[in-house]
C-alpha positions as CSV (number, residue, x, y, z in Angstrom):
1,X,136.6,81.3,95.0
2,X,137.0,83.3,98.0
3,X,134.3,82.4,101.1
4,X,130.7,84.8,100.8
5,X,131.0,87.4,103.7
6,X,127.8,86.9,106.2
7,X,127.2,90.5,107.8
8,X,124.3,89.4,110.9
9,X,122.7,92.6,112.5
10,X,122.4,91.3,115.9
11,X,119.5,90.9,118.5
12,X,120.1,88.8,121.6
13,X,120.9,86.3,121.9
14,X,122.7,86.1,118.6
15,X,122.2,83.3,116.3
16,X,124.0,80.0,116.3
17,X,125.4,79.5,112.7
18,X,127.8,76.8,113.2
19,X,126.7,75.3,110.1
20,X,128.4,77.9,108.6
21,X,131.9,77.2,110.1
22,X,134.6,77.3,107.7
23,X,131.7,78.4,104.9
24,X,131.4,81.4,105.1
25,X,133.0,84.7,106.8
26,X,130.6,86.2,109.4
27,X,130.7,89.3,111.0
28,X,128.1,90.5,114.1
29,X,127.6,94.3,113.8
30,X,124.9,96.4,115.7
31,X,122.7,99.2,114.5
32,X,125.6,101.7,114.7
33,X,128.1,99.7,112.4
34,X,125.2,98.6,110.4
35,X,126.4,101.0,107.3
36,X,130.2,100.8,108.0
37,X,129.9,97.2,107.2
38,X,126.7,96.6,104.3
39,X,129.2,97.2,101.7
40,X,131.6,94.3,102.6
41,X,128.6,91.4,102.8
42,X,127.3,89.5,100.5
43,X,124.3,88.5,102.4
44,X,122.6,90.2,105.1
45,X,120.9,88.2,108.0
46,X,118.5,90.8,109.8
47,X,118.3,88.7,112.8
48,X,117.3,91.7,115.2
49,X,113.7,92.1,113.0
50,X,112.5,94.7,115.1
51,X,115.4,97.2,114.0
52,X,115.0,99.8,111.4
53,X,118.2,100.5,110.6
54,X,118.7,99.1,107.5
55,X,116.2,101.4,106.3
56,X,118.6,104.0,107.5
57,X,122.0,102.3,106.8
58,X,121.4,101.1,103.1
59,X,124.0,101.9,100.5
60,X,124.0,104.3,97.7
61,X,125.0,103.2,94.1
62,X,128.5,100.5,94.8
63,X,129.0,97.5,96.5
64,X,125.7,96.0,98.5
65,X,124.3,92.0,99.9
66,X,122.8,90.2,97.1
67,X,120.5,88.8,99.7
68,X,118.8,89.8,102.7
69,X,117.2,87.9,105.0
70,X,114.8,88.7,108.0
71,X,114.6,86.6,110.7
72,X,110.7,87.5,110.5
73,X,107.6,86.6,108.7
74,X,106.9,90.5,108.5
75,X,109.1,93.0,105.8
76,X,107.5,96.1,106.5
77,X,111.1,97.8,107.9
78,X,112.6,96.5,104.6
79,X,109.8,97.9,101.7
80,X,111.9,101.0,101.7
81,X,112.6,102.4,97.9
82,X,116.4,101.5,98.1
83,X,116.0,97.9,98.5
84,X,112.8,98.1,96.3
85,X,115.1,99.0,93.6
86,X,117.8,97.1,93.7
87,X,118.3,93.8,92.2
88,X,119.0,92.6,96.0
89,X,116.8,89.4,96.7
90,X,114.4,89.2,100.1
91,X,113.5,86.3,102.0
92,X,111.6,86.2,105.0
93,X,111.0,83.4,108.2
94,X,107.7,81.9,106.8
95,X,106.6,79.1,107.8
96,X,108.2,79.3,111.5
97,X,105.3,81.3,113.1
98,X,102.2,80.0,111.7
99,X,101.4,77.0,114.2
100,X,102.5,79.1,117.5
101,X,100.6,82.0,115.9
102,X,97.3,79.8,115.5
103,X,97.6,78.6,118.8
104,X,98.1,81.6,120.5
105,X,94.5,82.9,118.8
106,X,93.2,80.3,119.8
107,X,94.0,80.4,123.2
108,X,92.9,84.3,123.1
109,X,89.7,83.1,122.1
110,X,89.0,80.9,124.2
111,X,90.3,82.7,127.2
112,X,87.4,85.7,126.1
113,X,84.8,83.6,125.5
114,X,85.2,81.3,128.8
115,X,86.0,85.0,130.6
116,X,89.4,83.1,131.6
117,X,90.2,86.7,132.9
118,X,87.1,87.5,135.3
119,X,87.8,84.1,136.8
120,X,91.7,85.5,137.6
121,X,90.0,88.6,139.1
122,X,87.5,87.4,141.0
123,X,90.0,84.6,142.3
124,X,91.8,87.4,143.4
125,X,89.0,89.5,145.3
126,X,88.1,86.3,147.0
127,X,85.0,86.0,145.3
128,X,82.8,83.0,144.1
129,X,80.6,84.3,141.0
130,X,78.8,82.4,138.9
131,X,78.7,83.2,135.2
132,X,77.3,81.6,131.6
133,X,79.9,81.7,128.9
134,X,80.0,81.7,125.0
135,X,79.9,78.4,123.5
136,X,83.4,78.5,120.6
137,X,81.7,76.6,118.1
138,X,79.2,77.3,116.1
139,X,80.7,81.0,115.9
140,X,82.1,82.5,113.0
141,X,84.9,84.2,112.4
142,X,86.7,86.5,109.6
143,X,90.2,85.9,109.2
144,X,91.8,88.8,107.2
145,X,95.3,87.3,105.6
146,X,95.3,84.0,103.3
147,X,99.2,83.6,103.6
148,X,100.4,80.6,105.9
149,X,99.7,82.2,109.5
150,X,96.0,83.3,108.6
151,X,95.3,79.9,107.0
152,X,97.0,78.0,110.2
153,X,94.6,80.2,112.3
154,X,91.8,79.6,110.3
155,X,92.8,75.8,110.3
156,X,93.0,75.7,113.8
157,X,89.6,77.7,114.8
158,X,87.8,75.2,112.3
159,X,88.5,72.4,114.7
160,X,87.1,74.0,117.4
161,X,83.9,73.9,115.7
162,X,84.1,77.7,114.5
163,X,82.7,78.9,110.9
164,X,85.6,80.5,109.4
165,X,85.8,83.3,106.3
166,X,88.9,83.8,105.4
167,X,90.0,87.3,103.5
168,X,92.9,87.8,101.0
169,X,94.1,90.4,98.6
170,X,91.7,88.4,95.7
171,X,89.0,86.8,95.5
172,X,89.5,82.4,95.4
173,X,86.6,80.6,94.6
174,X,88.4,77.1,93.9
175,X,90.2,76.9,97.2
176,X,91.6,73.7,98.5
177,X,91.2,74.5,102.7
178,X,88.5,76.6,102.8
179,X,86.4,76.7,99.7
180,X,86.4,80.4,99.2
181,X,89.1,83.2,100.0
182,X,86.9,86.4,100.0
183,X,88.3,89.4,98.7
184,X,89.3,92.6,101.1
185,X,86.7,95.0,99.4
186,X,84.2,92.9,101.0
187,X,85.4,92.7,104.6
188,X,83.1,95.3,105.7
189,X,80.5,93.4,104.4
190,X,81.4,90.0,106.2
191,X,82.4,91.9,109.7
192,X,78.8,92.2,110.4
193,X,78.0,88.7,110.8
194,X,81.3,87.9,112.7
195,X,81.6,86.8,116.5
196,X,85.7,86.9,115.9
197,X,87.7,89.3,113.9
198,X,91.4,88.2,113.8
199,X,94.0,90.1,111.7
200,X,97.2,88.3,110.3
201,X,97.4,90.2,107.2
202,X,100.9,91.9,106.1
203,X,101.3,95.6,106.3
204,X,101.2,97.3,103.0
205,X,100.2,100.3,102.3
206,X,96.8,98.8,101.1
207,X,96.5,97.0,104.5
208,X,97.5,100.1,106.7
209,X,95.1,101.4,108.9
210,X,92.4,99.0,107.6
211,X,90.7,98.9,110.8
212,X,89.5,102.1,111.7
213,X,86.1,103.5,113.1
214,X,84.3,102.8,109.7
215,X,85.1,98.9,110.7
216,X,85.0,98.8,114.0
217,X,80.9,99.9,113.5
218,X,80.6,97.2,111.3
219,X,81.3,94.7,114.2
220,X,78.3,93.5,116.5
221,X,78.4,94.8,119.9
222,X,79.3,91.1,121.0
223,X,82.1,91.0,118.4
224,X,86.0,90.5,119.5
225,X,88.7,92.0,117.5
226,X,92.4,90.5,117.2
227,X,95.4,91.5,116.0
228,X,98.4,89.3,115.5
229,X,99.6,91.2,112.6
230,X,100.8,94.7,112.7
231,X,100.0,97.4,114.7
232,X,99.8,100.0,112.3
233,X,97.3,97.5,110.7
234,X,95.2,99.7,113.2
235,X,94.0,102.8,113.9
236,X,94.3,102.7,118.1
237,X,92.5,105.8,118.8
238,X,89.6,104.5,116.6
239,X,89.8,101.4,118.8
240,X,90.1,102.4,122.0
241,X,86.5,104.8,121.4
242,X,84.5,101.7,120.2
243,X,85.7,99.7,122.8
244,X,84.7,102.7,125.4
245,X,81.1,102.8,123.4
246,X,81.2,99.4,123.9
247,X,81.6,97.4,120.1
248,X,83.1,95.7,119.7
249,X,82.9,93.9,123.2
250,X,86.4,93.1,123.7
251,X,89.6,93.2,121.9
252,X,93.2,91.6,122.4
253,X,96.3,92.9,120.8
254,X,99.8,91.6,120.2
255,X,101.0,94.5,118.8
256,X,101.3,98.2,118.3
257,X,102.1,101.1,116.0
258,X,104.9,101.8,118.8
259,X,106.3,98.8,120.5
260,X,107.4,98.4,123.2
261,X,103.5,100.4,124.2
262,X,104.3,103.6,126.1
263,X,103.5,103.2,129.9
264,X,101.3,106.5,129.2
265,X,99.3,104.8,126.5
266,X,95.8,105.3,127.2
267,X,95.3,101.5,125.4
268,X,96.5,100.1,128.7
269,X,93.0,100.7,130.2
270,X,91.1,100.4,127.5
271,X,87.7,98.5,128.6
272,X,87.8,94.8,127.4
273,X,91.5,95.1,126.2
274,X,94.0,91.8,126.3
275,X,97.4,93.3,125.8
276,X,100.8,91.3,124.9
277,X,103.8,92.3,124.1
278,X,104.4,91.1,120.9
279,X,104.9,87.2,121.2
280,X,102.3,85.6,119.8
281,X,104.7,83.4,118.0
282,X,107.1,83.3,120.2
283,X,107.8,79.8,122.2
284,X,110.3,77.7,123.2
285,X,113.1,76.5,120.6
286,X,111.7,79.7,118.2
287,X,115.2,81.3,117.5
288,X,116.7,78.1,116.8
289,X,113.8,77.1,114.3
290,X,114.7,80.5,112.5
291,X,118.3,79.9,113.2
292,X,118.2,76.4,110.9
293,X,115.8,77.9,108.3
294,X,118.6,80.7,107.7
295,X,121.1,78.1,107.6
296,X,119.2,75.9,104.9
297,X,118.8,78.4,102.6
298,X,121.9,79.6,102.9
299,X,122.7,76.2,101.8
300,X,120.7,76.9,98.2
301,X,122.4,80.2,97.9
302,X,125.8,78.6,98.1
303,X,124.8,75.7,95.8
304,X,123.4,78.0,92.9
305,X,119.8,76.8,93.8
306,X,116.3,78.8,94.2
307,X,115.8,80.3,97.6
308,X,113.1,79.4,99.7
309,X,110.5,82.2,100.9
310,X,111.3,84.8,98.5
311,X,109.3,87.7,99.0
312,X,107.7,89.6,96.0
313,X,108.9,92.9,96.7
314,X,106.1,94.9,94.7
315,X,103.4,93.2,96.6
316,X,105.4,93.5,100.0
317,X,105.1,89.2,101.0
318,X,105.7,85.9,99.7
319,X,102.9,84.9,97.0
């Protein structure tokens, strides 16, 4: 039996797939040879997650991977029909996010509710001024996504003494963690009584754009809104007028419906506005974590055996 042909679309670094020495036959192509070279693999590594061009590149009717994977807990770039339709499987990089992701909300919370960034600026103006801050627990906050990362957050807020709802796709009244997972028809309902508002959900087409103005007015004028999902998860120009009217009271965002964020984006200076660039689950070691998880489930593959992390394509994540 000839050796399965590995095609990687690159990022870099590239990844480290020793494991696959003498396995396998792996070829590194870019966005430009994407297409030249789809037809020769049998499985596609997306390791450059941020890259649409698969979308672009994908093959007609004839020779295509049997597997893709995406070095990414995210498949939005890969829901395109194409794909949808073919018989080619999906698996994604859960599992490798969810604790870095957790404590990286965590940390944003804290920072707003301790004013971690008034203290930087008036450190910088020289200035000693006093200020009360928000006590963490005994808050509440909604978590909208019930998949590994918005469970890990909700995990990790509930030891900091905060009340946490969590929201899914369906309602889950019998729930190990967290007693209940509410359903998302009645987040507007819940957002009311929130101090925190974190979004981890995946971006479907049901998810897109959930948090618009109609939200946003449902939050108290004390409330903080987070985003560790996707940008287009919100609508930015409904964002950046509540924060101008002033609710909710702050915001922090990891990402954007444009990324990298356009040095002319008016978000920049948005009152009450933490912006990162999209690494709220990125930290030391994390290619090399996704690097091994590709490599053990290439392992399966090889051996005949069920993939991990296989992504129901008609609902757009893993169930």
């Amino acid at each position: 039996m000839s050796e399965p042909r590995v095609l990687v679309l690159d990022a870099d670094p590239p990844p480290r797939l020793a494991r696959l020495a003498g396995r396998a036959r792996v070829l590194h192509c870019d966005e430009d040879s994407l297409a030249r070279h789809l037809p020769w693999a049998d499985v596609l590594l997306v390791w450059d997650f941020t890259s649409d061009a698969v979308r672009h590149a994908w093959p007609g009717p004839g020779p295509r991977p049997r597997w893709v994977h995406t070095a990414s807990a995210g498949v939005d770039r890969l829901l395109f029909p194409e794909l949808l339709d073919s018989p080619t499987v999906i698996t994604n990089a859960r599992g490798v996010f969810d604790g870095p992701i957790a404590e990286y909300v965590a940390g944003l919370i804290l920072a707003m509710a301790k004013d971690l960034p008034g203290s930087w600026e008036w450190q910088r103006r020289r200035t000693w001024r006093h200020r009360e801050t928000v006590r963490v627990s005994g808050s509440r906050a909604v978590v909208v996504g019930s998949g590994p990362i918005g469970r890990r957050i909700g995990v990790t807020l509930g030891a900091l003494g905060i009340e946490v709802a969590l929201v899914g796709r369906r309602e889950r009244r019998d729930d190990p963690e967290f007693g209940r997972v509410h359903p998302s028809a009645a987040l507007h309902e819940l957002l009311g009584d929130a101090d925190w508002v974190v979004c981890a959900a995946p971006l479907t087409p049901q998810t897109t754009g959930m948090f618009d103005a109609a939200a946003f007015a449902r939050m108290r004028p004390t409330a903080r809104f987070l985003n560790v999902g996707r940008g287009p998860h919100v609508v930015e120009e409904d964002l950046l007028a509540a924060l101008r009217a002033g609710r909710p009271a702050g915001a922090a965002l990891d990402v954007f419906a444009r990324e990298p964020l356009p040095p002319d984006s008016p978000l920049w200076d948005a009152p009450g506005l933490l912006i990162s660039p999209h690494m709220s689950g990125d930290t030391h070691g994390w290619r090399a974590d996704l690097d091994r998880q590709f490599q053990d489930n290439f392992d399966r593959w090889q051996a005949g055996e069920p993939l991990f992390n296989v992504v129901d394509k008609r609902l757009g994540y893993v169930p």
